[in-house]
N, C-alpha and C positions, 0 to 999 in steps of 0.2 A: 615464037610460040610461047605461052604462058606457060607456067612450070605446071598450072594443077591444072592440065586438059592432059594428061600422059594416058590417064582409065580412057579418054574417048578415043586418044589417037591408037591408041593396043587393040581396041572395041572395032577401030573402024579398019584397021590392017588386015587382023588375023579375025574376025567375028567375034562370036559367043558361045557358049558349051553349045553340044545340040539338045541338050536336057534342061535350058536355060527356064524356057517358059513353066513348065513342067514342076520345075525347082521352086519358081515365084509364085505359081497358081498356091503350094503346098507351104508357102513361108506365111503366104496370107490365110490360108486357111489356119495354120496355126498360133496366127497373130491373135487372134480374140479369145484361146487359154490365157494369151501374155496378159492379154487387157486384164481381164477377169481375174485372174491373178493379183494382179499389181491393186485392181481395186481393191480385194479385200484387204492385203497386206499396207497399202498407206496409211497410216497416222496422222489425227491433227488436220491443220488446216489445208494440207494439201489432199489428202484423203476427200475432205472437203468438197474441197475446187472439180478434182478429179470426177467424183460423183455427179456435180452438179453438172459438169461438160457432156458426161452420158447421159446424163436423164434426157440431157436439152436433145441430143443427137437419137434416143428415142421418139422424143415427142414428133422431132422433126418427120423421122421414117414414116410414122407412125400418119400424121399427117399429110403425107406423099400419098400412102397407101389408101386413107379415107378418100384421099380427092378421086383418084383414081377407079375407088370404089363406088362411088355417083357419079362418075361420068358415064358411069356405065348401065347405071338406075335408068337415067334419062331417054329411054327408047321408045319408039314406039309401041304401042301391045297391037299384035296382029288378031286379037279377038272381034269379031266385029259384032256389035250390038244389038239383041234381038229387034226385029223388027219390029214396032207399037209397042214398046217396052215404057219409053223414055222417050218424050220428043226431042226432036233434034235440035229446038235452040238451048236445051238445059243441057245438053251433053258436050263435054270437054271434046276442045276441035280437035284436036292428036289423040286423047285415052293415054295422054303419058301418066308414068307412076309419079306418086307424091316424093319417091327418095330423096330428093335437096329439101323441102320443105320439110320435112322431118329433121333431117339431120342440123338445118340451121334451127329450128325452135331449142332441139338439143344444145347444142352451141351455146346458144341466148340465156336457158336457164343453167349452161356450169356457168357463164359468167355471171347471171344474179348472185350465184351462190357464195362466188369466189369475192366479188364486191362485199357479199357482207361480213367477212374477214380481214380490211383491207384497211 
């Protein structure tokens, strides 16, 4: 037996508190005081570094959440189109909404913008 498996062999004998989960759910919830803390308080170039790791890890979220948010655009609309309104080869075959096409022209002009800083 390895000398540093002792924590899993105690873990896998006798269990874990029965307030284990409970304990971790609330260590994490107040991990992101620590974060935000430590952000303001570093100096310098790790201050820096630090910053720049959260932004990325917003952008990321941030990102997840937008996709998530047009997948969801994408439905069908259950309105159905007055009759002799509109003839039926000019009329879109689903009536989906435009949400992706928006959101990528958006897209398209931050990166114009950001190209002409670059």
């Amino acid at each position: 037996m390895p000398q540093n498996e002792h924590i899993e062999l105690f873990q896998k004998r006798y269990g874990r508190r029965l307030d284990h989960e409970e304990r971790q759910r609330k260590k994490e919830a107040r991990s992101v005081h620590k974060k935000a803390e430590y952000a303001q308080k570093a100096l310098g170039i790790k201050g820096k570094l630090y910053a720049k790791k959260r932004y990325a890890e917003k952008v990321q979220m941030k990102k997840t959440l937008a996709m998530h948010a047009e997948s969801d655009g994408k439905r069908r609309s259950n309105e159905e189109p007055k009759k002799g309104a509109i003839p039926a080869y000019l009329l879109d075959r689903e009536q989906a909404s435009r949400s992706k096409v928006l959101s990528n022209t958006v897209k398209q002009k931050r990166k114009e913008k950001a190209g002409k800083w670059e």
